[in-house]
N, C-alpha and C positions, 0 to 999 in steps of 0.2 A: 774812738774812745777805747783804751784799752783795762778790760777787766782783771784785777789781779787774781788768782789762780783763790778759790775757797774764799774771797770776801764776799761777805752776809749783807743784801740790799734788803729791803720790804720788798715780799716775792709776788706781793698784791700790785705793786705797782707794775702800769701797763709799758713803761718805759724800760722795764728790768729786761736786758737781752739775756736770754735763757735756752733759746730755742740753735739747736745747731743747725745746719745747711741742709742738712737729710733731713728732719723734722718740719722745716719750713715748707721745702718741695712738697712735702705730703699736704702740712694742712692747705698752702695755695694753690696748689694744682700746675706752678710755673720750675719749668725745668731749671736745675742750678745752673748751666750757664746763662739763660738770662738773662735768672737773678745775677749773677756775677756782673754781664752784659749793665744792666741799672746802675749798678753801683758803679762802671767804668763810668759810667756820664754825668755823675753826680747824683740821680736818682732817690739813691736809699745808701744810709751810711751804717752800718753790721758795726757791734762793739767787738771787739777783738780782745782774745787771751793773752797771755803772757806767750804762748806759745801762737802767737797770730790767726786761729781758729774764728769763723766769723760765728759770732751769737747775736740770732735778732730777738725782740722784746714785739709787744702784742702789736706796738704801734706799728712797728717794722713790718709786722705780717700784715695789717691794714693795708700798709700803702702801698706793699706789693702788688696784693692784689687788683687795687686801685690803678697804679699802671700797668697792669698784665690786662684791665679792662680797656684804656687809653689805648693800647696797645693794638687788641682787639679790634678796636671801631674803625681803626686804620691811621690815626696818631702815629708821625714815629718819637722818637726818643729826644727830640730838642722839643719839639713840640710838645711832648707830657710836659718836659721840664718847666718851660712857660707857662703850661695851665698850674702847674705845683706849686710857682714860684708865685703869679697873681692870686693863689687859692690863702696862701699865709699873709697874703699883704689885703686882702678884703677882709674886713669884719665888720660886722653889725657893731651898736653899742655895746650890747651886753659880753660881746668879747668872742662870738661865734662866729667860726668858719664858715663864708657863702660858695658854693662853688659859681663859678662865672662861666662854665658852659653849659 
């Protein structure tokens, strides 16, 4: 998704990518290649400026972290994929995310 340069979203909303590459490192703790590294494999998809600048939103930062702990446990990167992938395809009735590992 590419964000036009000064348009005005609801900055409450958690989907609102806001947050640049430097800011993201800090609050997740995962070095920006990576994060970059994620998003080469599909992982996590950054809204990008007019000027191609990656901005993540809150969710973004969630699910970083999320795979930088998959990561961690000894997970690699096809395999996050697939647990990410049956994580959006499980739900409860009431419309909630199960994780399945």
């Amino acid at each position: 998704m590419i964000i036009p340069e000064g348009n005005l979203i609801d900055s409450s909303s958690k989907d609102l990518a806001k947050y640049t590459m430097a800011v993201t490192v800090m609050m997740t703790g995962v070095a920006a290649h990576k994060i970059r590294r994620f998003e080469e494999h599909g992982l996590c998809q950054p809204a990008r400026t007019g000027r191609k600048q990656r901005l993540y939103s809150d969710n973004d930062v969630k699910r970083i972290r999320e795979i930088a702990n998959y990561e961690k446990a000894g997970v690699n990167l096809n395999g996050i994929k697939v647990i990410l992938d049956l994580q959006k395809t499980v739900r409860s009735p009431d419309g909630a995310t199960h994780p399945t590992v």
